[in-house]
C-alpha positions in Angstrom: 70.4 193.0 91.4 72.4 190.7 89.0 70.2 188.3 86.5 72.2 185.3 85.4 70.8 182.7 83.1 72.9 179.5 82.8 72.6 176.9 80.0 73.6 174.2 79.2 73.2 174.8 75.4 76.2 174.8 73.3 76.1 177.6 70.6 79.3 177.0 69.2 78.6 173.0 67.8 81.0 173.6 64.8 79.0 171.7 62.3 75.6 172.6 59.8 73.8 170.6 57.6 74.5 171.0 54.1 71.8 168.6 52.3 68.8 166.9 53.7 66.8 164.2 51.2 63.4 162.8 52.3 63.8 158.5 52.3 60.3 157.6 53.5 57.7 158.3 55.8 59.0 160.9 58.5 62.6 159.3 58.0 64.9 162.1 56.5 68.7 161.4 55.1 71.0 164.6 56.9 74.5 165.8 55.5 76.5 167.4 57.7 80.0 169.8 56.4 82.0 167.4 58.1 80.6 164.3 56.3 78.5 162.9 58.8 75.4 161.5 57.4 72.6 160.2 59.8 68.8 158.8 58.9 66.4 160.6 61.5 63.5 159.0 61.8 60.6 162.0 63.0 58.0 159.3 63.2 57.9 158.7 67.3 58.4 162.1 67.7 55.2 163.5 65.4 52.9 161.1 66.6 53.3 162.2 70.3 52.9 165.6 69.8 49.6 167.5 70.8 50.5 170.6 69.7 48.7 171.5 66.6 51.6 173.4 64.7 53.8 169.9 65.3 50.8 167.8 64.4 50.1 169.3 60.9 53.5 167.7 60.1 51.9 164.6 60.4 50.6 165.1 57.0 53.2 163.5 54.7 53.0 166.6 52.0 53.2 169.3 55.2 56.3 167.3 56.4 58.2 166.9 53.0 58.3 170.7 52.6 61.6 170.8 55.0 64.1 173.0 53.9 68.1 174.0 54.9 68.1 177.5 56.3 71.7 178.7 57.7 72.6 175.3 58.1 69.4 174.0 59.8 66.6 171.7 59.0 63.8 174.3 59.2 59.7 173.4 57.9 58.0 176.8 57.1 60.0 179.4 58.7 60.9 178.0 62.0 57.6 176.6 62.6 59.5 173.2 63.2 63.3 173.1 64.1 65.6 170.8 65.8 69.2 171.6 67.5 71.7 170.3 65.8 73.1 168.0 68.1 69.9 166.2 68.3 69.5 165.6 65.1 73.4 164.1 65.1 72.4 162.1 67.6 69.3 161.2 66.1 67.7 161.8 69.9 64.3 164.2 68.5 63.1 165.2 71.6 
């Protein structure tokens, strides 16, 4: 028996973030190394959520503790991460 897994995931975006600077509410300012710079706004995405580990972030202290981790917007060792792309795109899903 053969197991194969398709996605439709690109692992090989060619871009990171290299600086990310809260601006107000859930609304953070992202660098990328190619010079892209995009305002993501978490806000719609937060107040949907049910899940209790997404929720806390509704907490304005919780959320400004965001960090860059290997070139990803990471809060609390990858209790909250985005892909890339999305966050280019400023799609949070």
């Amino acid at each position: 028996m053969k197991i194969v897994e398709e996605s439709s995931v690109d692992y090989d975006i060619g871009f990171c973030l290299i600086s990310a600077e809260y601006i107000s509410k859930y609304k953070i300012l992202i660098v990328f190394d190619d010079s892209i710079e995009k305002i993501v706004d978490f806000d719609s995405f937060l107040s949907k959520s049910q899940h209790p580990s997404i929720r806390k972030y509704q907490n304005i202290i919780n959320f400004k503790q965001f960090k860059i981790i290997n070139g990803n917007l990471n809060w609390n060792n990858y209790d909250m991460i985005f892909p890339l792309s999305d966050l280019r795109n400023g799609t949070i899903k």
